[in-house]
N, C-alpha and C positions, 0 to 999 in steps of 0.2 A: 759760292753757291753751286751747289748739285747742276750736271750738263743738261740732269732730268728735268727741272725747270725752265729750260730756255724753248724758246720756239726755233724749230730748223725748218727752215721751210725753204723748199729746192724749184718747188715751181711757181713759185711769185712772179707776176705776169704774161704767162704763159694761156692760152686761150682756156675755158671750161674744157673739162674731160679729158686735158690733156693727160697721160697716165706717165705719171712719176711716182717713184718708191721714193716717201721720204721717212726717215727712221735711221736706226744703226747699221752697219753694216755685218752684213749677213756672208759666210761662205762655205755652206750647205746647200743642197740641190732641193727644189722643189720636191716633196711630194706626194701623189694624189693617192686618195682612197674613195671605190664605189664602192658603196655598198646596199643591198636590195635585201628586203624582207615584206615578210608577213606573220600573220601567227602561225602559219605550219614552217616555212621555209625561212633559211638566213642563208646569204651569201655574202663575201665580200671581195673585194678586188683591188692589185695596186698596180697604178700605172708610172713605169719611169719616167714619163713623159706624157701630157695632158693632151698630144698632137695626136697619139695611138686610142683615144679615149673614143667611144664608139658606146651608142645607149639608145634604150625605145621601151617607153612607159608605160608599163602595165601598171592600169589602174584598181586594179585588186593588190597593186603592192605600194610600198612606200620605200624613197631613193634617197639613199644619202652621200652625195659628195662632199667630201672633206679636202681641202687644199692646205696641206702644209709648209707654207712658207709663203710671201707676200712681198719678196724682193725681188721677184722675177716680172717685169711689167708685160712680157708676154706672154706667160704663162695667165695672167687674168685677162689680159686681151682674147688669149683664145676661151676661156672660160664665158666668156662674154659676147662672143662670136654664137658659140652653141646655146648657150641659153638666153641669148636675145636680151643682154643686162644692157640698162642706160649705161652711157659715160659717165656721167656724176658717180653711179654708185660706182663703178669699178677705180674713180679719182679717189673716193673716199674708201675702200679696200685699202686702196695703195697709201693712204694717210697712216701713219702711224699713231696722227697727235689729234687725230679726229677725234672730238666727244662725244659720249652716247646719244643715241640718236636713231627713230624708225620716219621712214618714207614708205609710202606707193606707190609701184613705176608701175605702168601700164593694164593696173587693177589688176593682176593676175600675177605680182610678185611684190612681197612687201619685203623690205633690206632695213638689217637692225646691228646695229656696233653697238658693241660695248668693250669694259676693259676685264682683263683677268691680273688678279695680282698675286705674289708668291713671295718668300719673304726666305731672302737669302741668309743662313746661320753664318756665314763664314766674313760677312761685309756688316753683316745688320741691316743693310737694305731695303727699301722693298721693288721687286721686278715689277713692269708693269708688261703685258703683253696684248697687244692690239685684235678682238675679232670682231669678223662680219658673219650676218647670216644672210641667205637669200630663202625666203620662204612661197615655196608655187603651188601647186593645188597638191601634189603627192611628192614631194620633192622637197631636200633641204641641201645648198650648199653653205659649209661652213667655209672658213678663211682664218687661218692662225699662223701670228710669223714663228718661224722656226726655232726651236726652242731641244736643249737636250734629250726631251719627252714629250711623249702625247698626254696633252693634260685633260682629252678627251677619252682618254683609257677606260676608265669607269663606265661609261656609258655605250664603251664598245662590248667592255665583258656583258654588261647586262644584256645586249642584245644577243649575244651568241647564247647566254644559257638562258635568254626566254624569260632571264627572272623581270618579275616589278611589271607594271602596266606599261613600258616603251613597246613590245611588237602587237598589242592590241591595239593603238592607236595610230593617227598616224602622223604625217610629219609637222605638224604643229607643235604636237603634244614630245616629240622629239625635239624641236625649239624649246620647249619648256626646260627639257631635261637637263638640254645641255646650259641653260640660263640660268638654271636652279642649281648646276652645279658649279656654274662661277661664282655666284652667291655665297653657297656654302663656304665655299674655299676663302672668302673673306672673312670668316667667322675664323676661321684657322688661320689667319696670319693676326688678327685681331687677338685671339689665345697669347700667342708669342708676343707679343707687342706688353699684353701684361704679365706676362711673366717677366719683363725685362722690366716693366715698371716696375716693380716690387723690389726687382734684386738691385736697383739703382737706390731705391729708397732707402733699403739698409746698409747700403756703402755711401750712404750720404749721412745718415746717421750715425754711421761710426765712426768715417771716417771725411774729411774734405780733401777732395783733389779736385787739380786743373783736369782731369780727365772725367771726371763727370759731370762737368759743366759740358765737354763737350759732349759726351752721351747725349747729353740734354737736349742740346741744339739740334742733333742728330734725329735724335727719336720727334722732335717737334716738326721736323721738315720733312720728316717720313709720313706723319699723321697727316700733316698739309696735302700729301701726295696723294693719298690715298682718298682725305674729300675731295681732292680737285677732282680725280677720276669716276669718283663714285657718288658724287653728291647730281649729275644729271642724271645718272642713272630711275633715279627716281620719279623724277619731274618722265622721263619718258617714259617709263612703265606704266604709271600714272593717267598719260595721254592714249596710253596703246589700249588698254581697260576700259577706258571710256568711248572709245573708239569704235563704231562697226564695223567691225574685220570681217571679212568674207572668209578670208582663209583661217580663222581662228576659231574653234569651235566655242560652244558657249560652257563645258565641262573643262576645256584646257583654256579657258579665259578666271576661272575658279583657280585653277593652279599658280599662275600669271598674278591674282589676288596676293596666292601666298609666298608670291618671292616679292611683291611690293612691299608685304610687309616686312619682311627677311632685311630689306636693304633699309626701311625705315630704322630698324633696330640698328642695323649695321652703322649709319650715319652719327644715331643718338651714342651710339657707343664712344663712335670716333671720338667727337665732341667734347665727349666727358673722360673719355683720355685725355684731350688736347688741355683738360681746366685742370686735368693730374699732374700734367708736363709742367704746366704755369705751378701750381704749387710746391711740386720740384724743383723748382728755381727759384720759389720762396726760402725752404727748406735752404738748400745749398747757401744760399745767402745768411739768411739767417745762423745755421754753422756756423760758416765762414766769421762772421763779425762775434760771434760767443769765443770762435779759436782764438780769435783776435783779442778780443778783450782778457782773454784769460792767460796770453803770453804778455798781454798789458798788465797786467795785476801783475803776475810774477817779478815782471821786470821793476815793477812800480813798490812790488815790497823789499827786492835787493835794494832797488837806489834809497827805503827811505832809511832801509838797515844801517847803511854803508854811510848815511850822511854822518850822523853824530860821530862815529867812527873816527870819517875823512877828517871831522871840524877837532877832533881831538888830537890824531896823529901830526894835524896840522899847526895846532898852538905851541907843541911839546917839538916841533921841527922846528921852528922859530932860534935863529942864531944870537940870543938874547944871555947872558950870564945871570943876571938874577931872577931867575925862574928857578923857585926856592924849590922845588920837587926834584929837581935835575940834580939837586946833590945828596938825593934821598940815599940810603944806600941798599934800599928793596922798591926803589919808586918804579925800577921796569916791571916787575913782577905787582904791584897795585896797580896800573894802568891797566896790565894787562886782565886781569881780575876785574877792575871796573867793566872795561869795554864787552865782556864775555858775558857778566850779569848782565849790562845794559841788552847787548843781544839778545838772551834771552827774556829776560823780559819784556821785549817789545816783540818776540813771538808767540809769546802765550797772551798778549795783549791783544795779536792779528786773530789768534785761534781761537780768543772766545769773542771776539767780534764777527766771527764766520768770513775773514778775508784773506784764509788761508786753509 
């Protein structure tokens, strides 16, 4: 079983809010990105270290801090020093294996995890990768463990060139964007997932091997993964909607609408992958035992060839003198004659029976 299935869990009885990275291990340096706008101005900022971090809120603008990487416990600690975060939420930051999930700490910051998932070409896999948001009146920090790229890219370019409604709003509606674009991104590993279905289904059709039973298994532990992670997501978006958010306006709770549905499709897809996978194992089975039977027939029409044959070369072996044929003097060449019509004839007997 995949190491992705297990629980690791490093701080089991440890007091609440103790902060431990639990997860893989990591050996890249944190790091941070501020960045401040509005609809006239963009700015952005990085800091090598989150101790140099220095900030004061204009409330005509909206503030985005980005943390990249969540194996540094001090690095959230001091994140948490400045912006006044509970313990628990900065515990559950540092969770890797946390499931989706929104709280309210101190009515004036709501904190939301979910998972981002990406789907490795080269393993067949699929990544899963851990975020938090912290959401305050003008302000959003995000929390993403370190990963080759910023999978928040998209939503940086759009802010520099102003495009899409992200610098008319504000940082709510910046929650959205980047929520809507994990979403998305599950639609696109979802793509890949059946394109691999299909190409497994015609190499089980033409063909049966030991390797695509395990594809199979493969790709069904992978689906597994993917509802384990994605199937709360629902249930909390669901609760966030319903929910009277202060900090949520009532046009980016509309948007919030259309990634619930995003992920309902997302789920029902899964699903009905997962009954594809199941009928893929039908198929493969099914193969398998037609391969089978039909090197059974083969085998089953040599041996019934071969019996009359055997029972004839077998009387005529017999070390007996009066076996009146033995002193024929064409009897090897008529046996041999018998046995060749018999042959044939019992193949055109198979060929219009259809068992040949």
């Amino acid at each position: 079983m995949s190491n992705r299935f297990k629980i690791k869990n490093t701080n089991l009885g440890t007091s609440p809010g103790t902060l431990t990275y639990v997860g893989d291990e990591v050996k890249f340096d944190t790091k941070v990105y501020w960045t401040e706008y509005n609809l006239e101005n963009y700015k952005t900022h990085i800091f090598p270290k989150l101790l140099d971090f220095q900030f004061k809120l204009d409330p005509d603008k909206t503030y985005w801090l980005n943390i990249d990487g969540i194996h540094e416990p001090k690095v959230i600690e001091t994140a948490g020093k400045i912006f006044d975060l509970h313990p628990l939420v900065m515990e559950d930051i540092l969770n890797s294996q946390q499931k989706p999930k929104f709280e309210y700490y101190n009515d004036n910051q709501l904190f939301i995890t979910l998972k981002m998932i990406e789907y490795n070409p080269h393993t067949g896999e699929i990544e899963v990768e851990h975020l938090s948001f912290i959401l305050g009146k003008n302000y959003l920090i995000s929390f993403q463990e370190e990963r080759s790229r910023d999978i928040f890219e998209a939503i940086t370019t759009r802010l520099k060139t102003s495009a899409g409604k992200t610098r008319k709003n504000g940082a709510d509606y910046l929650l959205y964007s980047l929520m809507d674009l994990v979403v998305d991104n599950y639609f696109t590993v979802l793509e890949q997932i059946s394109e691999n279905i299909e190409r497994l289904e015609d190499t089980i059709i033409k063909t049966t091997r030991q390797k695509s039973m395990t594809e199979i298994y493969s790709m069904k532990r992978e689906l597994m993964l993917m509802r384990k992670v994605i199937f709360p997501l629902r249930e909390m978006l669901s609760n966030l909607i319903r929910e009277d958010a202060p900090l949520i306006t009532a046009n980016t709770v509309l948007y919030l609408r259309d990634v619930h549905d995003h992920v309902s499709q997302v789920i029902e897809t899964i699903d009905s992958y997962r009954e594809l996978v199941a009928s893929l194992m039908d198929l493969y089975l099914s193969q398998a035992g037609n391969r089978m039977n039909n090197v059974m027939k083969v085998l089953t029409v040599i041996s019934v060839i071969f019996m009359p044959l055997t029972f004839i070369a077998g009387i005529y072996g017999m070390n007996f003198d009066n076996i009146p044929e033995l002193h024929w003097h064409n009897g090897y060449y008529y046996v041999w004659g018998f046995m060749i019509i018999l042959v044939l004839g019992m193949l055109i007997y198979f060929k219009r029976k259809d068992w040949l």
